[in-house]
N, C-alpha and C positions, 0 to 999 in steps of 0.2 A: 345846266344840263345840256349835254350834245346829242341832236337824233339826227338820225341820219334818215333818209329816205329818198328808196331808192326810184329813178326818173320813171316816171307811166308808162312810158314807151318799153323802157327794160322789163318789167312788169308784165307788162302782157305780152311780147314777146314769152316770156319764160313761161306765163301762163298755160299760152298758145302751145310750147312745144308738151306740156303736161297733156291738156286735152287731147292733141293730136296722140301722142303715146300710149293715153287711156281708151281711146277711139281705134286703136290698130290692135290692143290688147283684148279688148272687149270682139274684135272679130274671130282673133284667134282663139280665146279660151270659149268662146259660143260655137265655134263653127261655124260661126254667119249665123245663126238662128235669132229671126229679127224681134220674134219674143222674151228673151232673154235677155235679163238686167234692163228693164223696159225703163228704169232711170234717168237710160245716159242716153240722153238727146241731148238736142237743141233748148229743148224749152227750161232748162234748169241749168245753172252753172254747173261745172264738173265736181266742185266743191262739196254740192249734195247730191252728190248722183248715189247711190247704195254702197257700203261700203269702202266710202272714198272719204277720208280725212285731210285736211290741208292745214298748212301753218298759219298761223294769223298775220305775221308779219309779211311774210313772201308769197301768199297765195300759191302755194309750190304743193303738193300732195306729200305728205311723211306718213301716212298710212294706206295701204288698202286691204281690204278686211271681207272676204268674198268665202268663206267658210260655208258648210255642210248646204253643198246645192247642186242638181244634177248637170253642173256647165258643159265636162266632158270633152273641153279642146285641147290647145295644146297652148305652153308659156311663148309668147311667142317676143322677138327681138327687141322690141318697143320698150318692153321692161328697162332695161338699159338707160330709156332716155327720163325714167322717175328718179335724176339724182338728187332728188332732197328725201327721198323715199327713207323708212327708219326702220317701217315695222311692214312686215308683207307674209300676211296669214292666207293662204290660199289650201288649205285642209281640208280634205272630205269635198274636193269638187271635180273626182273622176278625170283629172287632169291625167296624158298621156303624152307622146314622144319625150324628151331632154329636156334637162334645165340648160337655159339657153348661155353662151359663154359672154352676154351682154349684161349679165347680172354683176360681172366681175367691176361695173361701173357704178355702183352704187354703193359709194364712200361710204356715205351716212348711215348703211341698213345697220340694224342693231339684233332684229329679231325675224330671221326666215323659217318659215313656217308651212313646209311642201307637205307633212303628214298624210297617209293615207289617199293615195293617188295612185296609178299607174307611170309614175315618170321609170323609164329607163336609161339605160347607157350609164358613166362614170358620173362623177362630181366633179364637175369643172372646175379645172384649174384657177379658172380666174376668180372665182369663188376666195380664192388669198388676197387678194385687194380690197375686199371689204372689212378694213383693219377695225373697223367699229362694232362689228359683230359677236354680241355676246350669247346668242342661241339661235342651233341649229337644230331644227327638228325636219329628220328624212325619213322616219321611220314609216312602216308598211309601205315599198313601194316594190320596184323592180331593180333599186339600183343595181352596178354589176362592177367589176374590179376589184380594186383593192382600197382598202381606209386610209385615205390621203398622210401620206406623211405629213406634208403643209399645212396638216391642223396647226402644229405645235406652234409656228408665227404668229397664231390668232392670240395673242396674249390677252386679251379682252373675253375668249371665250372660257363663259361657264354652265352652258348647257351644251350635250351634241347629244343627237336619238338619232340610230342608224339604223337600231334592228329593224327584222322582217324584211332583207332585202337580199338580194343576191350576191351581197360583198363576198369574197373570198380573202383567206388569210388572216393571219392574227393583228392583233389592237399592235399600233408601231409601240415601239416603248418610246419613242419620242413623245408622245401627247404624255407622260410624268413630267415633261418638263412647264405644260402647261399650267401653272399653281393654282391661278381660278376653277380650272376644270374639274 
């Protein structure tokens, strides 16, 4: 049997850029507000901080799960730097400005999950490079534009929830070509 593992130093580096990501996260979706998500210190690995899942092998975070809470900031760029990230439910937490176009780094996502937020402006483009991506839920916010033609790419997608938002125009007939969907 071959295991590989990988060097400590690699390891916490990678760790380290998690925490620090989760740590710049946590000021934007709080606003600074030092009471909130009172988890994520110091004193606990980021591992168990609230709504934070990580893999067992990589110590890397593949979920964060911060659902039905009054946070009320905004996604801010950091997100970007969770690329083992798989599953990211952030629903019902009054979240406001853009989905940031740093999400478009996150290979692994599977399940994005903005639901019932105040997010505005388009759906980022880069939003197409997360080719692992099988549900999209945007429904109830502010979004504005048009329904991305570059859904149909997502060959992997078989959920998308748009309504309740300010889209304009009709469903492309491109997303027929997506057969999951």
């Amino acid at each position: 049997m071959l295991v590989y593992c990988m060097p400590l130093a690699t390891l916490s580096l990678s760790s380290e850029t998690d925490k620090l990501a989760l740590l710049a996260l946590k000021e934007k979706l709080t606003n600074g507000v030092q009471d909130a998500l009172p988890s994520w210190n110091e004193s606990l690995h980021f591992c168990e901080w609230q709504g934070v899942t990580c893999g067992r092998r990589h110590m890397r975070v593949s979920a964060l799960r911060l659902k039905n809470q009054p946070l009320g900031g905004i996604l801010g760029p950091s997100l970007g730097n969770l690329t083992f990230l798989r599953l990211l439910n952030l629903s019902n937490i009054n979240l406001h400005g853009e989905i940031p176009k740093q999400i478009g780094r996150l290979k692994r996502l599977q399940v994005l999950n903005l639901n019932d937020n105040n997010l505005h402006g388009e759906v980022p483009m880069e939003l197409r490079n997360c080719t692992a991506i099988k549900v999209i839920f945007l429904r109830s916010n502010r979004l504005s534009g048009r329904i991305p033609t570059w859904f149909e790419s997502m060959k992997q997608l078989t959920r998308l929830h748009l309504g309740t938002n300010n889209l304009v125009g009709t469903i492309p007939s491109s997303l027929k070509n997506v057969s999951s969907l």
